[in-house]
C-alpha positions as CSV (number, residue, x, y, z in Angstrom):
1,X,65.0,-56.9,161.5
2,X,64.7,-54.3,158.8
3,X,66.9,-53.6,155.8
4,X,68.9,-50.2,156.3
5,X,69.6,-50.1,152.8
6,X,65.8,-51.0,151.8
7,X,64.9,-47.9,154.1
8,X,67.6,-45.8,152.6
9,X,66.6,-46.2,149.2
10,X,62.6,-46.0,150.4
11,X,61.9,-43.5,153.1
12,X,58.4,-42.8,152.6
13,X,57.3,-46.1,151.9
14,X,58.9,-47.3,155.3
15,X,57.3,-44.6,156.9
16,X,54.3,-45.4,155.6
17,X,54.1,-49.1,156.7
18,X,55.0,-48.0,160.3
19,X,52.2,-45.8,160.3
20,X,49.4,-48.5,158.7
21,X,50.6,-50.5,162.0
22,X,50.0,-46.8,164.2
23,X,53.6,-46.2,164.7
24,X,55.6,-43.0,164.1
25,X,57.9,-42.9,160.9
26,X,61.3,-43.8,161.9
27,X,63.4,-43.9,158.5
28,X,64.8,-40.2,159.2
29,X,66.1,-41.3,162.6
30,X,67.3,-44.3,160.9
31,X,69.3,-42.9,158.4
32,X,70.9,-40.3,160.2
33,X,72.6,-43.3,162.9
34,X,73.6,-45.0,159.8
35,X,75.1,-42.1,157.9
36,X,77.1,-41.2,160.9
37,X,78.3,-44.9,160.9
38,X,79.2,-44.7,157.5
39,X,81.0,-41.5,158.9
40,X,82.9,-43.1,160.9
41,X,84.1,-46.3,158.7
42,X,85.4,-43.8,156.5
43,X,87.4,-41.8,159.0
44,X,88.4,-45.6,160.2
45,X,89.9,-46.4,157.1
46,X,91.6,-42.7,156.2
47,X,93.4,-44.1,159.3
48,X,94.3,-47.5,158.3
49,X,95.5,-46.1,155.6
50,X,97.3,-43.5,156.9
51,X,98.8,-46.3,159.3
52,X,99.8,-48.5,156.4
53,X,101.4,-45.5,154.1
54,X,103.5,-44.7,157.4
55,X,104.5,-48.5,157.9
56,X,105.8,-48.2,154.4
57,X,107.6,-45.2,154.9
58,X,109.1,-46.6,158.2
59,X,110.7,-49.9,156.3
60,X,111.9,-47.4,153.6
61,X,113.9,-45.2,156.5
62,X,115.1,-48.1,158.1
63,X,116.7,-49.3,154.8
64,X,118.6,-46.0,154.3
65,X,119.5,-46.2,158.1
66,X,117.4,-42.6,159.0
67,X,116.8,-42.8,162.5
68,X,115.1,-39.7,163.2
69,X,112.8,-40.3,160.1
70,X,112.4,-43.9,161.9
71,X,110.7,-42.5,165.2
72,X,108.9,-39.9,163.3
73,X,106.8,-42.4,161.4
74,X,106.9,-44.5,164.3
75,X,104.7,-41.7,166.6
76,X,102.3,-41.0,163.4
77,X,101.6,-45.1,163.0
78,X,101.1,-45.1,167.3
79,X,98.6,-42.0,167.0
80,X,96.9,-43.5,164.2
81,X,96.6,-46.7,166.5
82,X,94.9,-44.5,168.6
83,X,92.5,-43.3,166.3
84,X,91.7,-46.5,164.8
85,X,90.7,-47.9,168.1
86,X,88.6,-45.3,169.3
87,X,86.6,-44.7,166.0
88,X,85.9,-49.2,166.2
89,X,85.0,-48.1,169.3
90,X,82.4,-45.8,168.2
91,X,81.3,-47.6,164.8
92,X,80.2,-50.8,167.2
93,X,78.6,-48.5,169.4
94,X,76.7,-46.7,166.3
95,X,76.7,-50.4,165.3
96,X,74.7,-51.6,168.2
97,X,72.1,-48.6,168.2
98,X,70.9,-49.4,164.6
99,X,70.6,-52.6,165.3
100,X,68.3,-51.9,168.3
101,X,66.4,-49.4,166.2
102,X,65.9,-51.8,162.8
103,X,64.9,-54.7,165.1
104,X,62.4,-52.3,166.9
């Protein structure tokens, strides 16, 4: 399997070792999967972070007995739930195609 951060950091000279073996150059196609998986660990993590600064927030609500504060955060820490799973969802999926493509 190939190195995506090898490729990143040398395009051309990929390329040009596919095409001594007669293949087509690859790294563009490459890169772009893994920049949009980079995307998408980063929006993953604005997320988790969101999540976590909520949680805080929550415990800090609950201590001076605000109730309507309480559920507030609670809804933002379920939505960002949401989020998180679907974006893991898509980061293995962008995962999985890389893979495929590096071990090609």
């Amino acid at each position: 399997m190939h190195d995506i951060k090898w490729i990143r950091d040398n395009p051309e000279a990929f390329d040009r070792a596919l095409k001594r073996r007669g293949l087509a150059g690859q790294a563009e196609n490459l890169i772009s999967i893994d920049g949009r998986r980079r995307a998408i660990i980063r929006v993953s993590e604005s997320y988790k972070a969101r999540r976590n600064a909520a949680s805080e927030k929550i415990r800090q609500a609950k201590a001076q007995n605000n109730e309507a504060a309480v559920q507030e955060l609670m809804a933002e820490v379920a939505e960002c739930k949401t989020s998180i799973s679907t974006t893991e969802r898509e980061e293995k999926e962008a995962e999985q195609e890389l893979n495929k493509a590096l071990a090609e």
